[in-house]
C-alpha positions as CSV (number, residue, x, y, z in Angstrom):
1,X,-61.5,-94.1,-45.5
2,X,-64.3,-94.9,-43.1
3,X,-66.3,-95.5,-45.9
4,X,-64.2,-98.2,-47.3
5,X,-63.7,-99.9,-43.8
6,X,-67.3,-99.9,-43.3
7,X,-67.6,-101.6,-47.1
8,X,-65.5,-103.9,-45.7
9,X,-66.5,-105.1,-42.6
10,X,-70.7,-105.5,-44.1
11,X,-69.1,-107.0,-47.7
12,X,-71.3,-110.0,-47.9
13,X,-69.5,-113.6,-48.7
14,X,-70.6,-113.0,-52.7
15,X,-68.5,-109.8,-53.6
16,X,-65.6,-112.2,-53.0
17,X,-66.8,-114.7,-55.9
18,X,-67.8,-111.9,-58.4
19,X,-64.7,-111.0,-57.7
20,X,-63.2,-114.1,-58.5
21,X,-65.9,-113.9,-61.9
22,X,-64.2,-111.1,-62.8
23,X,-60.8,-112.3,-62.8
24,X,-61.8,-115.3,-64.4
25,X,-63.3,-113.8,-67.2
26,X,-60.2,-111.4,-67.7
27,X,-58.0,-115.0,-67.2
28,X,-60.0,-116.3,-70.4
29,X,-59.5,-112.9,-72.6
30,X,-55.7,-112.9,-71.6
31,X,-55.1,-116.0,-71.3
32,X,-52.1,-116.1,-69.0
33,X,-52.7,-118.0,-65.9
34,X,-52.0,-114.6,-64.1
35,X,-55.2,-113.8,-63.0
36,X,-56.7,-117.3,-62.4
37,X,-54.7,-118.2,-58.7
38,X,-56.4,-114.6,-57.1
39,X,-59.7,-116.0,-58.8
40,X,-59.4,-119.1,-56.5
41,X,-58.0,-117.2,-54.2
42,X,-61.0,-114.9,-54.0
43,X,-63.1,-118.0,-54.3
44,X,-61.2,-119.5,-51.0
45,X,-61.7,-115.9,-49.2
46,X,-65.2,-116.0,-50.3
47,X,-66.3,-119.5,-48.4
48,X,-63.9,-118.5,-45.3
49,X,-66.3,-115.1,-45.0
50,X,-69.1,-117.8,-45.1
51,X,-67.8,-119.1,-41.7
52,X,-65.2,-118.4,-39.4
53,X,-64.0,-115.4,-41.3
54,X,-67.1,-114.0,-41.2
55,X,-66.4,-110.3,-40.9
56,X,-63.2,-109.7,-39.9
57,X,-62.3,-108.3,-43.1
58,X,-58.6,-108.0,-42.0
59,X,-57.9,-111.9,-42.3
60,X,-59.9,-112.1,-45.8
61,X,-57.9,-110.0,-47.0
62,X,-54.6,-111.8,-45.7
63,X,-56.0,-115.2,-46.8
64,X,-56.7,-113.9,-50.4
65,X,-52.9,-112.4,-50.3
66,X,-51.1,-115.2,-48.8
67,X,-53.0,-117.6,-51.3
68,X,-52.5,-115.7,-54.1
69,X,-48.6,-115.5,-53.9
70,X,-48.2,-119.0,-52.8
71,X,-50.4,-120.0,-55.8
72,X,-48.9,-117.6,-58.2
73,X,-45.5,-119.0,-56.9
74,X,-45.9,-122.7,-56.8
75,X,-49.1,-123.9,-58.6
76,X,-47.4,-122.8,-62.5
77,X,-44.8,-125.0,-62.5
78,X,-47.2,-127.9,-61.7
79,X,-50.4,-126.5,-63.9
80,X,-48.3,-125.2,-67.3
81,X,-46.9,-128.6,-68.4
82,X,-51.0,-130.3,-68.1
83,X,-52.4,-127.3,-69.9
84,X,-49.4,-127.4,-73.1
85,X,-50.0,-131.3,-72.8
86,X,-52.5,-131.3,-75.5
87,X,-50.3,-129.5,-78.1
88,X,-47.5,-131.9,-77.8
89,X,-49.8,-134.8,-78.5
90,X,-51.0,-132.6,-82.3
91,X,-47.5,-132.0,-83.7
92,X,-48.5,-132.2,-87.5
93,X,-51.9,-130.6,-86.4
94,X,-50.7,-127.9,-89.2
95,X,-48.4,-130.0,-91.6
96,X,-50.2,-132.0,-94.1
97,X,-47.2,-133.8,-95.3
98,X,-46.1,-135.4,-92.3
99,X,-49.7,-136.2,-91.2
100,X,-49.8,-139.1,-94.3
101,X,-46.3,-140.8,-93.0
102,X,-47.0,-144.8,-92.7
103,X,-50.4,-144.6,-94.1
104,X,-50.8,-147.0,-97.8
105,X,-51.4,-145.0,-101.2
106,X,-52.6,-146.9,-104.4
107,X,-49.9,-145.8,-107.5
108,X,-52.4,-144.2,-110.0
109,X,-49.9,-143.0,-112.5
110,X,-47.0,-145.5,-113.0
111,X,-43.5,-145.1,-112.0
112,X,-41.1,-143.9,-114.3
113,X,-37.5,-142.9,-113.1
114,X,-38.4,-143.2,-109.6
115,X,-41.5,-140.8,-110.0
116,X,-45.5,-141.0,-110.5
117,X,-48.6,-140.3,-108.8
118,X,-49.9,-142.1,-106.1
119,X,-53.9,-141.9,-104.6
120,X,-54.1,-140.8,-101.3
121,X,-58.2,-141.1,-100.0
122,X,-59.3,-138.9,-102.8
123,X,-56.6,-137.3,-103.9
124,X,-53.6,-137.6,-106.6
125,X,-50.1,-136.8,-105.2
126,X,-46.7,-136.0,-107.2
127,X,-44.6,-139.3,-104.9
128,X,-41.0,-139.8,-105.6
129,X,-40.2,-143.3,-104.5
130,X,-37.4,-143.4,-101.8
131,X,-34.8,-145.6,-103.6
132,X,-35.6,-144.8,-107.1
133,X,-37.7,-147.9,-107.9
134,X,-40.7,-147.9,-110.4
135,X,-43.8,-148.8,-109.2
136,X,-46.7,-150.4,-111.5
137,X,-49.9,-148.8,-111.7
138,X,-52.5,-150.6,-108.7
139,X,-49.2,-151.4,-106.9
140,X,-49.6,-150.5,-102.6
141,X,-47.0,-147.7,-101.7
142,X,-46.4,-146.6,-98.2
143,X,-45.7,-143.0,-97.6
144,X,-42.8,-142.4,-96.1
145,X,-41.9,-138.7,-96.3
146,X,-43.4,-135.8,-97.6
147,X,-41.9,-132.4,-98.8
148,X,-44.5,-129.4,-100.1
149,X,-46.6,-131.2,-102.4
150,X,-44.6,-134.5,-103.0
151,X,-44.9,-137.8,-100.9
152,X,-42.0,-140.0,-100.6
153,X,-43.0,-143.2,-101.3
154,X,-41.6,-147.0,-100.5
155,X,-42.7,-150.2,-100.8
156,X,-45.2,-151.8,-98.8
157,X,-43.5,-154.6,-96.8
C-alpha cells in the first residue's frame, strides 16, 4: 500500500493524460460516450497537477471523481442530441426510392394504362403515373413516390 501512495504522490502531470488516451481510445472502439467524461476528466486532473494540485494526490483524485459524475450526469443530455444530429439530416441515406422524390425524369418508354418507363440520370425505371394518365415519350415527369423498383410519377407543373 505504501507502494501505491508513493506512485501517487511522485505521479508526474502526464500519467493523468495517457490516462485520459487510454479512455479515449477505448471511447472510440465502444463508442458509448461512457468512457469519454473520465477522459476529460483525467485531462482536467492532469493540468490541475501541473499547478496548484501539484502533488497532493488526494484532491486529483477527488477532482477526477467529482468531474466524472457530474459530467457523466449532466453533459449527455446536452452532447447526445449534437452527435445523432447528423443522422436526422440523412433519412433516405439508405432508401433509393425516396432519395428521387421531386427530382424531373424524361418518359423513355411511353405511357400506356397509366405505366411506362421513365429515365432517371442514367437509368430506366418501371414509373406508374399517380392518376393513371399516359405520358408521351420525351414528355418531363416528376417523381413523386417510389415503391421497390417502381417510381410514381406526375406531371410536371
Amino acid at each position: 500500500m505504501e507502494s501505491l501512495i508513493e506512485f501517487l504522490q511522485t505521479m508526474p502531470f502526464w500519467y493523468w493524460w495517457v490516462f485520459a488516451v487510454v479512455l479515449l481510445s477505448i471511447e472510440l472502439l465502444t463508442g458509448s460516450t461512457y468512457f469519454f467524461w473520465p477522459a476529460i476528466a483525467a485531462v482536467a486532473a492532469g493540468f490541475l497537477d501541473i499547478g496548484p494540485l501539484d502533488g497532493q494526490w488526494q484532491l486529483q483524485l477527488l477532482v477526477f471523481a467529482v468531474v466524472t459524475i457530474l459530467l457523466s450526469i449532466y453533459a449527455p443530455s446536452r452532447v447526445k442530441p449534437w452527435i445523432h444530429r447528423t443522422q436526422a439530416d440523412h433519412l433516405t441515406l439508405n432508401e433509393r426510392g425516396a432519395q428521387k422524390i421531386g427530382r424531373r425524369a424524361t418518359v423513355s418508354q411511353a405511357f400506356h394504362n397509366g405505366t411506362g418507363k421513365v429515365r432517371l440520370g442514367d437509368t430506366l425505371w418501371l414509373a406508374e403515373s399517380e392518376t393513371g394518365e399516359d405520358f408521351a415519350e420525351g414528355a418531363q415527369v416528376m417523381i413523386a413516390g417510389a415503391e421497390g423498383s417502381k417510381l410514381f410519377v406526375k406531371p410536371v407543373a
